[in-house]
Wavefront OBJ file of the C-alpha trace (Angstrom):
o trace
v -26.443 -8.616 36.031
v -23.962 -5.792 35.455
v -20.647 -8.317 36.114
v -22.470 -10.642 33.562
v -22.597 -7.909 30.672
v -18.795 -6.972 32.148
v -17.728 -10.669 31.515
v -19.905 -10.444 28.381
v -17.713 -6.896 27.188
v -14.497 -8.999 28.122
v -15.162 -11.714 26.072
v -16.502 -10.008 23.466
v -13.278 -8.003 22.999
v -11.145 -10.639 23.167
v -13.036 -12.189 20.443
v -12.937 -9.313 18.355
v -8.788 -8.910 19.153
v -8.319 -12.887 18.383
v -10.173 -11.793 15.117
v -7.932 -9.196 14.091
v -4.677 -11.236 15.485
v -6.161 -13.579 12.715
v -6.463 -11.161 10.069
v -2.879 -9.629 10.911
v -1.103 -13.321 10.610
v -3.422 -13.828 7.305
v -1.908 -10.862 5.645
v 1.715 -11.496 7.201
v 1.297 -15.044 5.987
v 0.089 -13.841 2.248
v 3.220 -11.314 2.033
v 5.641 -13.969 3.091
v 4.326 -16.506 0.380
v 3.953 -13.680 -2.421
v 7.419 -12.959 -1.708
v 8.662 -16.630 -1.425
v 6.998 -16.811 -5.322
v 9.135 -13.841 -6.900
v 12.030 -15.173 -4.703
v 11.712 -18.980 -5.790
v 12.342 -18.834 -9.584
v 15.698 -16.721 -8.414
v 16.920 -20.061 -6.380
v 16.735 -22.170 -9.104
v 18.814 -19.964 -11.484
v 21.300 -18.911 -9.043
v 23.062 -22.191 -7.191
v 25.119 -21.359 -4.296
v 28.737 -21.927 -6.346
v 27.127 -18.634 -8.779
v 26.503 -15.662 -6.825
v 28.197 -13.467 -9.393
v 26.602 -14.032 -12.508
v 29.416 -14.451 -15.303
v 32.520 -13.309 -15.044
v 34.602 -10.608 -17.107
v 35.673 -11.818 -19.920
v 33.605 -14.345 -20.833
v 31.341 -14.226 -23.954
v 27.668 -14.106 -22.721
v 25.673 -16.683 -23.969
v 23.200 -16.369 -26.666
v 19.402 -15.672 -26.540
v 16.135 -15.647 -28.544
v 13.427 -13.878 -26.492
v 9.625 -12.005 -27.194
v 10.083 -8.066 -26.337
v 6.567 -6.773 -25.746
v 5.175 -6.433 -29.451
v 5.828 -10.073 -29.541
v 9.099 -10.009 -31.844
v 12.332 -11.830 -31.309
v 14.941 -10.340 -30.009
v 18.091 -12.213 -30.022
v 21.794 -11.127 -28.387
v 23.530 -11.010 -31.958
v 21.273 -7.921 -32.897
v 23.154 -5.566 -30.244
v 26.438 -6.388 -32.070
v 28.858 -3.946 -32.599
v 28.209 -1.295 -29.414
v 29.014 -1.911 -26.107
v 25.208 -2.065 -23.875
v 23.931 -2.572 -20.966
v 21.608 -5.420 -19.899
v 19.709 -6.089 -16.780
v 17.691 -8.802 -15.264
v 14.647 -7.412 -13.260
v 11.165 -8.319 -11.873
v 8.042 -6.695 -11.552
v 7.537 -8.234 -8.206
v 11.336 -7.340 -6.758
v 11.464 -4.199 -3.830
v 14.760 -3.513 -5.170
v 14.006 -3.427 -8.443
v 11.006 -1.692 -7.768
v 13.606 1.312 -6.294
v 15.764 1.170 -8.948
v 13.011 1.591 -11.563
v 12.854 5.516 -11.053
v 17.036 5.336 -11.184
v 17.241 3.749 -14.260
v 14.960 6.439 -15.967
v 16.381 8.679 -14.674
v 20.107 7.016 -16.277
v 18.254 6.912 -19.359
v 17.210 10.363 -19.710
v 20.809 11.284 -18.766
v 22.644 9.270 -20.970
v 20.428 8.024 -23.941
v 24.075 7.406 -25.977
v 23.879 4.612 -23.661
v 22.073 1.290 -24.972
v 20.101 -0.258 -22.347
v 18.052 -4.124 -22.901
v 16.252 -5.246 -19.973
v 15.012 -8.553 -18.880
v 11.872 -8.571 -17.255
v 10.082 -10.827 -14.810
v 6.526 -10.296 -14.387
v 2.831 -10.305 -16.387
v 2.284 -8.754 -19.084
v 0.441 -6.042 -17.164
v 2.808 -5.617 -14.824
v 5.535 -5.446 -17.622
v 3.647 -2.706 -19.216
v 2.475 -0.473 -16.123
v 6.290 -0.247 -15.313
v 7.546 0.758 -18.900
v 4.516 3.315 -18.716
v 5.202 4.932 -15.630
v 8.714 5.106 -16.658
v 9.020 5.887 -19.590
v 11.353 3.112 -21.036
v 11.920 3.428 -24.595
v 13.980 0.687 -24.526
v 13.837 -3.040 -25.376
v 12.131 -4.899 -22.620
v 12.199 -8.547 -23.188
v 10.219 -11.314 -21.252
v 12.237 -13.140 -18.214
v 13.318 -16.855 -19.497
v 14.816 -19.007 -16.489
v 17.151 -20.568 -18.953
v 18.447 -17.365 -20.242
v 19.355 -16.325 -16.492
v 20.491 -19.125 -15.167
v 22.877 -19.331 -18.412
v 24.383 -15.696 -16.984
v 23.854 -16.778 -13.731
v 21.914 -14.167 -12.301
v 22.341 -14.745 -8.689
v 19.322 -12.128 -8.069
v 17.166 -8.937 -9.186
v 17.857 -6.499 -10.509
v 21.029 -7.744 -12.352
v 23.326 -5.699 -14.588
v 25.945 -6.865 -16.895
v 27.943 -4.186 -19.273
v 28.877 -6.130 -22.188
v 31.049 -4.871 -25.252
v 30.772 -4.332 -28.643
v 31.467 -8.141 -29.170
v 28.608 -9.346 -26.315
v 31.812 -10.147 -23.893
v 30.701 -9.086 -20.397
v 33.319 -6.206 -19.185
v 31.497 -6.582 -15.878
v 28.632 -7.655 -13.647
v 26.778 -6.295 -10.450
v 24.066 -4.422 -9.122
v 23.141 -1.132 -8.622
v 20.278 1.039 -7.487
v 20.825 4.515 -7.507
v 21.859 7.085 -10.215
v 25.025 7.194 -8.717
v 25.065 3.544 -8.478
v 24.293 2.783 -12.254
v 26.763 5.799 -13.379
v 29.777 4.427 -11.606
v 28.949 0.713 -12.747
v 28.798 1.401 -16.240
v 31.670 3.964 -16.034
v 33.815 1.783 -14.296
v 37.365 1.518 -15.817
l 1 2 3 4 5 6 7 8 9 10 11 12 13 14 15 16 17 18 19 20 21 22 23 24 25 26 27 28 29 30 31 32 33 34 35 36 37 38 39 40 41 42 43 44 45 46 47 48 49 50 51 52 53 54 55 56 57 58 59 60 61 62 63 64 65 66 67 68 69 70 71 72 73 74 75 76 77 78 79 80 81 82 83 84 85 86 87 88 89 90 91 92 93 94 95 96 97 98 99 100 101 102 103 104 105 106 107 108 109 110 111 112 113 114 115 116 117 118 119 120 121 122 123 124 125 126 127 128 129 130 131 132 133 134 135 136 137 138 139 140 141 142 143 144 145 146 147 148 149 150 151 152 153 154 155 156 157 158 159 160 161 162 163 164 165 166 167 168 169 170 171 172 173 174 175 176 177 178 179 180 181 182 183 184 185
């Protein structure tokens, strides 16, 4: 009787383990897809032969897109001083980093224009300008817009000039980072 309720124990807990085994592959599985999502829209904008997004010197290419009152924003309107513009995501671990970075750029140098490109809901759009305090124009992620600069990933910066030709394009995460990339002679 007392090797039965042994054998009984045993398989019990190796039902229980297979259980949790299942549980852990579940949630591994569910990461790996919500990651392959944020990740997919990226592949399609960014062929292999554009890793770099555009290259100095070339004029960046015009766009018309909803900043989060719902007005249209277009390239033309940040005519005439030099800015910075960045392609990000909601959903992005990098970006996610440099969040908190960029702030803190911001609050350092507010001379310094800043328009980002955002990928993500609404909500998510909005608890990330809230926690951080951007004051600046957000504008909703267009596929077309970003594969036009060829944004080979997120986050995404370009420093364009006072005539919207791009001086430069990379990526950056820290202060530091962002400091030296716009400074950059």
């Amino acid at each position: 009787m007392n090797e039965n309720k042994g054998v009984e124990r045993l398989l019990q807990g190796i039902v229980v383990l297979l259980g949790v085994l299942i549980l852990l592959d579940a949630l591994i599985l569910w990461h790996v897809t919500r990651v392959e999502r944020s990740v997919a829209p990226l592949r399609a904008v960014a062929p292999q032969s554009a890793r770099e997004g555009i290259q100095p010197g070339k004029k960046a290419p015009p766009f018309a897109l909803k900043d989060m009152k719902g007005q249209t924003i277009t390239l033309a309107q940040f005519a005439g001083k030099p800015f910075l513009l960045i392609f990000a995501s909601t959903e992005c671990g990098a970006c996610r980093r440099m969040f908190p970075n960029l702030s803190a750029y911001h609050q350092k140098h507010p001379e310094q224009r800043i328009v980002m490109i955002l990928a993500g809901s609404e909500r998510a759009k909005e608890e990330v300008v809230n926690k951080y305090g951007f004051d600046f124009p957000i504008l909703s992620w267009d596929d077309k817009v970003a594969h036009a600069y060829k944004v080979p990933g997120t986050p995404w910066f370009f420093l364009l000039d006072d005539k919207g030709v791009v001086v430069r394009s990379g990526t950056a995460n820290t202060l530091e980072g962002i400091e030296a990339f716009v400074e950059k002679k």
